[in-house]
C-alpha positions in Angstrom: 94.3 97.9 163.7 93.5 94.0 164.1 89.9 93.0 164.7 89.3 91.4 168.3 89.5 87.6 168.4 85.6 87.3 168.3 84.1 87.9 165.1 80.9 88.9 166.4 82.5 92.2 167.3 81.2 94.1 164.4 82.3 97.6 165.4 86.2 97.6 166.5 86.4 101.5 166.9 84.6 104.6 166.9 86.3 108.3 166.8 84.0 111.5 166.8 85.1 114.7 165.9 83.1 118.0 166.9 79.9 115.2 167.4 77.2 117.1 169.8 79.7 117.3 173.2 82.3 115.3 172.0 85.4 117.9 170.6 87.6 114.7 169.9 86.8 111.2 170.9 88.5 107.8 170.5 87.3 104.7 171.5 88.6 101.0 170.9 85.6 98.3 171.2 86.7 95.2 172.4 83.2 93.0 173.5 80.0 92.0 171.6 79.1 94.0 175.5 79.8 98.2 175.5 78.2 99.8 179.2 78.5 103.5 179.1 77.1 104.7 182.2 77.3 108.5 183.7 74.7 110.5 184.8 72.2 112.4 182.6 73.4 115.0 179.9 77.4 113.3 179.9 77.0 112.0 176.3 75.8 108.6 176.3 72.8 108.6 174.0 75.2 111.1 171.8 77.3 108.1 171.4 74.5 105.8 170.5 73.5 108.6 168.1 77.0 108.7 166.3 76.6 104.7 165.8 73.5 105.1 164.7 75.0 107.1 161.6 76.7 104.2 160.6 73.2 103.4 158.6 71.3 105.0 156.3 69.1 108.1 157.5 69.6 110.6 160.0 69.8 108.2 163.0 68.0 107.8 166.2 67.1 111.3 167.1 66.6 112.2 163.4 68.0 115.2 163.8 69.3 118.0 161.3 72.9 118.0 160.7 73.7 121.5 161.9 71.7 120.3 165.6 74.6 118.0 165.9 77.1 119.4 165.0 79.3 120.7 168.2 78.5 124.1 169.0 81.8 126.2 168.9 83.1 124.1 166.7 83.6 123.8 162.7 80.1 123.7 162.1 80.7 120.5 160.5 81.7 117.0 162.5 82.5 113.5 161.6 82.2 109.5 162.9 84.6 107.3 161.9 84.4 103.6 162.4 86.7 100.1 162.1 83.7 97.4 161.1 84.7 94.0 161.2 83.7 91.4 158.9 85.6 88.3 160.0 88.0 87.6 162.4 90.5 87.1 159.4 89.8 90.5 158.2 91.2 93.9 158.6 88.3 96.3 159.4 86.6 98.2 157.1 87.6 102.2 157.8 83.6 103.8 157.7 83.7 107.6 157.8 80.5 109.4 157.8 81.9 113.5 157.1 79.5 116.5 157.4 80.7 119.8 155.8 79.3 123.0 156.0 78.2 124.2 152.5 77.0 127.7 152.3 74.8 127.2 154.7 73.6 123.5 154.1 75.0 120.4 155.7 76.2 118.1 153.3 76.9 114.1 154.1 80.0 112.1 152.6 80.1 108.5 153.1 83.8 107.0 152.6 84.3 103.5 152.7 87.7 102.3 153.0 89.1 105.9 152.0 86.6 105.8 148.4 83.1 108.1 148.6 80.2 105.8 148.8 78.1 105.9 146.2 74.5 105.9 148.4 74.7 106.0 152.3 72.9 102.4 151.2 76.1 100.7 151.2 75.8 100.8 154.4 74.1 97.9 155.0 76.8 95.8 152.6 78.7 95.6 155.7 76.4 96.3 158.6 73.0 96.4 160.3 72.0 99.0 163.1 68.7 98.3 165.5 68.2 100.8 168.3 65.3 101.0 171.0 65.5 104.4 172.9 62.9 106.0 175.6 61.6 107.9 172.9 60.1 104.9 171.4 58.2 104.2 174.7 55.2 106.0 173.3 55.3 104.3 170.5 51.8 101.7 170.2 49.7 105.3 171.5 51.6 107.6 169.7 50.6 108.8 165.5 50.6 106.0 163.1 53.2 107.9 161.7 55.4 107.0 164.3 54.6 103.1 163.9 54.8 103.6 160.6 58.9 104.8 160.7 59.3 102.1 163.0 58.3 99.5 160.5 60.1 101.0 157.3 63.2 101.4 159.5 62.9 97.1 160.5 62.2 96.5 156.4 65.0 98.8 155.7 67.4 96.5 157.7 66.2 93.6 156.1 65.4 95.3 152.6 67.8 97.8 151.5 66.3 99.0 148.7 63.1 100.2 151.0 64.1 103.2 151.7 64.6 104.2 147.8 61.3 102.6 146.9 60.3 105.2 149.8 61.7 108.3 148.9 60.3 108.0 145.1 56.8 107.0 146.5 56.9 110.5 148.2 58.0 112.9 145.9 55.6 111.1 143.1 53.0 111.7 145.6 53.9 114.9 145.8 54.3 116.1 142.4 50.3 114.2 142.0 49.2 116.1 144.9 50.4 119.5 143.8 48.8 119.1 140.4 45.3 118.3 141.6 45.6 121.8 144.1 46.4 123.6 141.0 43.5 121.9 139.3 45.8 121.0 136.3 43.7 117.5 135.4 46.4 116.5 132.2 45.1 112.7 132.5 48.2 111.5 130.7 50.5 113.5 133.0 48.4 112.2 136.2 48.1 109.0 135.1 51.9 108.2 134.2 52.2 109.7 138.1 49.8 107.2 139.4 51.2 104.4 137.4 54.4 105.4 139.1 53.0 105.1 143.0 51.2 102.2 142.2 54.3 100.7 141.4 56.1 102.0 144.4 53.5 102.0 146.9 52.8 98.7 146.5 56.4 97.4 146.5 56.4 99.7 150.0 53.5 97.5 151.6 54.3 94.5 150.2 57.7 94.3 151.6 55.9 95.4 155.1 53.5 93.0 154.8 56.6 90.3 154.2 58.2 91.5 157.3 55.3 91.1 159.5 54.5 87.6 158.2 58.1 86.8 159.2 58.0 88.6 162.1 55.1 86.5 163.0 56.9 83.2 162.1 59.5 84.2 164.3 57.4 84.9 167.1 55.6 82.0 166.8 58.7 79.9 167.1 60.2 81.4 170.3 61.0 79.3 173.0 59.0 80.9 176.7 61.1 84.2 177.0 60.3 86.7 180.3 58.8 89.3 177.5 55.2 89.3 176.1 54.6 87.9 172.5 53.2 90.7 170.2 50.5 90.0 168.3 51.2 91.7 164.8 48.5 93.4 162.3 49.0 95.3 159.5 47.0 97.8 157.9 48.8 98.5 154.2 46.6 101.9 153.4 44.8 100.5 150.3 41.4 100.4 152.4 39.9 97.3 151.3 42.6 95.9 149.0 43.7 92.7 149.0 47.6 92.6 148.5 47.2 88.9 146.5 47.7 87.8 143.0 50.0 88.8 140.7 51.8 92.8 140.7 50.8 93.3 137.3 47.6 93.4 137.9 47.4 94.9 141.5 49.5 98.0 139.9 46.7 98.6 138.1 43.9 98.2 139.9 46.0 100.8 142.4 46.3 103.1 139.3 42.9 102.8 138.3 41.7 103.8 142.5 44.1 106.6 142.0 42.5 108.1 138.7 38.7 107.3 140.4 39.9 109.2 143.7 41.3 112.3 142.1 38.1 114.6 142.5 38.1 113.2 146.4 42.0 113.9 146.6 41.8 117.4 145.6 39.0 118.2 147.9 41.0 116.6 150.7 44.1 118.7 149.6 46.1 115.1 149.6 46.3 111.7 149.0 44.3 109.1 150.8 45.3 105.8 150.4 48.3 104.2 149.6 51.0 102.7 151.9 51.5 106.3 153.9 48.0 106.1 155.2 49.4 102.5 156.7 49.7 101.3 160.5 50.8 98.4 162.4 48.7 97.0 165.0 49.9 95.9 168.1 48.8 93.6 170.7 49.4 91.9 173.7 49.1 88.3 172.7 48.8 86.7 175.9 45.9 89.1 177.0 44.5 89.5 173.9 44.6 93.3 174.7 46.1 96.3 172.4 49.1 97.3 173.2 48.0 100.7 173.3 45.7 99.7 176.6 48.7 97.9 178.5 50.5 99.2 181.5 53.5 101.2 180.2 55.9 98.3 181.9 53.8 95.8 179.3 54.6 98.1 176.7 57.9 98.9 177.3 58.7 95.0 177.5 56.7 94.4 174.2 58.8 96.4 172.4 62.0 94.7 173.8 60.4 91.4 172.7 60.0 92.8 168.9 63.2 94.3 168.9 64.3 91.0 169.8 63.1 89.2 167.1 63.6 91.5 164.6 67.3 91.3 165.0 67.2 87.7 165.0 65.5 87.9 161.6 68.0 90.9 160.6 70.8 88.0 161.1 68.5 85.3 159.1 68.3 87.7 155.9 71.7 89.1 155.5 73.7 86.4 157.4 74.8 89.5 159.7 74.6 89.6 163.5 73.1 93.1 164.2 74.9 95.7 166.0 72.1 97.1 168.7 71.8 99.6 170.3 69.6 99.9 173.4 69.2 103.3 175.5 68.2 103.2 178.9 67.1 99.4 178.4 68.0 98.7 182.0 66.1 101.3 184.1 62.6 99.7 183.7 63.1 96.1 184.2 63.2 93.9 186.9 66.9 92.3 188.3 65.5 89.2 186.7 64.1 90.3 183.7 67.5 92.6 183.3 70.2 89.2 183.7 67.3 87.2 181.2 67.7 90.1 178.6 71.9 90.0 178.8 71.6 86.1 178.0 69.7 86.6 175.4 71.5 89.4 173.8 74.7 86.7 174.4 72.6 83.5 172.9 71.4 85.9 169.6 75.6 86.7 169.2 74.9 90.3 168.4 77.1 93.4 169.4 75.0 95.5 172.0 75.7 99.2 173.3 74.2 99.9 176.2 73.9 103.0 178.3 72.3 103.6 181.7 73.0 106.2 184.8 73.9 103.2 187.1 77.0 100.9 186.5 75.2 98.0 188.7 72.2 98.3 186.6 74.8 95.9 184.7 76.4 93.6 187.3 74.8 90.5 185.8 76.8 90.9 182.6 80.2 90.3 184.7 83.1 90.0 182.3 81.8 90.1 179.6 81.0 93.9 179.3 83.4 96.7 178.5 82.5 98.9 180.9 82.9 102.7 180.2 82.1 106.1 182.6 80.7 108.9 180.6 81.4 112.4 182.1 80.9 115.5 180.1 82.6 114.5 176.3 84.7 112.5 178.1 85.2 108.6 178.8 87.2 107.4 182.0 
């Protein structure tokens, strides 16, 4: 199948097979602009969720495999996609499969018909943002929460974070589980901490060069009809200052580590290092946390970081991002709604889009594809 004319349309097609409600879907893309619009429960966000597969992790809902996996169906599904490079090119076949393996869901990643050697690949040939109504809570929910937020931005701009991540944690782990069973082996524990300084502070530094970005970005934007966010980050080392060379900040992390052990075992975990992290929030304009702003302020906050993450997205890989944006539309204003479409059009990105009313979308005109979702089904 030939790409569209416009090389900014990064994803040409998407096919589901046994995918939440979907038995068997097909669906050519043909605008940087995809409305899917039905009423509540007909599939849209499942959509958005398949798309979201098409980068590393378990996507937007984070669910398990077997959750998404049709019911009454194989127990397995896949989501295959065409993704576009350049007008001139043939796009790429991307096909995430899940198999049922005694029990366990198991995910292959083929790339142009050859298994992937890490779902990291991925972002070789594309970058996914979302923003969903379950982010909504996100500047008064857990830290955690923030904290996912954040490694999933530095992921699409870093794709090595999530590695770094993984390896942080199960060092962590193995450390923590030795100091419950009191097993105090100081070579053992200290090669561990030596390990997570390395990776911990890799993890916050690469936050902290996101939000300094971020910032820039911010900074730079023209007047737009959404707040500026005021950005702070906390990297989890307490009173550490993330400065000077790595050498030597690896082991003055190391050497907290091996001081903190007797207060980490009484704790029954680990208490700093870049999982004890969190990213303040503000609204910059009325120098009030984000957390104490109307929910409207919040919401349009988050639309304005969003924003300017996928402008930097584009700026570090020299990719347009592919976003996807659930329920977007309910909340804002006509004005505010037609200001959002231009600047989704001016930042040259591919945008999904989902909402229960087609004329939440009038002001895009022609330039969305416009699709009814009904029960698995588009019309």
């Amino acid at each position: 199948m030939a790409p569209p004319a416009d090389a900014r349309i990064r994803v040409t097609g998407l096919g589901l097979v046994d995918f939440r409600n979907y038995e068997s879907l097909t669906l050519p893309v043909a605008s940087r602009f995809v409305v899917l619009h039905g009423d509540n429960g007909s599939g849209k966000t499942n959509l958005l969720e398949a798309l979201s597969l098409l980068s590393p992790g378990k996507g937007l809902r984070r669910a398990a495999y077997g959750e998404i996996a049709r019911g009454g169906g194989s127990g397995g599904f896949s989501v295959r996609a065409q993704v576009a490079a350049a007008v001139d090119d043939e796009p790429l076949d991307v096909l995430t499969l899940v198999r049922p393996d005694e029990g366990t869901a198991a995910r292959v990643l083929r790339l142009a018909g050859t298994v992937a050697r890490s779902v990291e690949e991925l972002l070789d040939h594309l970058r996914v943002v979302w923003l969903t109504p379950a982010m909504d809570g996100l500047f008064n929910g857990p830290a955690s929460e923030r904290r996912r937020f954040l490694d999933r931005m530095v992921l699409t701009v870093d794709p090595g974070h999530a590695r770094r991540a993984l390896d942080y944690e199960k060092a962590m782990r193995g450390r923590n589980r030795l100091l419950s069973e009191d097993r105090m082996d100081d070579r053992w524990l200290a090669g561990i901490e030596a390990q997570m300084a390395e990776l911990g502070l890799a993890i916050a530094l690469a936050r902290a060069d996101l939000v300094h970005r971020l910032r820039a970005l911010l900074d730079a934007a023209s007047a737009s009809p959404f707040p500026v966010a005021g950005l702070d980050l906390q990297s989890g080392y307490e009173d550490l200052e993330l400065a000077g060379p790595a050498v030597d900040l690896e082991d003055r992390v190391a050497e907290r580590l091996a001081r903190r052990r007797g207060v980490d075992r009484a704790a029954g975990r680990t208490l700093e290092g870049p999982h004890r992290g969190d990213l303040g929030v503000t609204h910059r304009a009325k120098a009030m946390p984000a957390a104490l702003s109307s929910t409207g302020e919040q919401k349009a906050l988050l639309i304005g970081l969003v924003l300017a993450h996928a402008r930097l997205v584009e700026a570090s890989s020299g990719m347009a991002p592919v976003l996807l944006l659930d329920e977007i539309a309910a909340h804002l204003d006509p004005g505010r709604r037609a200001a959002l479409f231009d600047i989704l059009d001016g930042l040259g990105v591919q945008s999904f889009l989902t909402g229960t009313d087609a004329a939440l979308f009038e002001a895009l005109g022609t330039r969305a594809q416009m699709l009814t979702v009904a029960h698995g089904a588009l019309k």
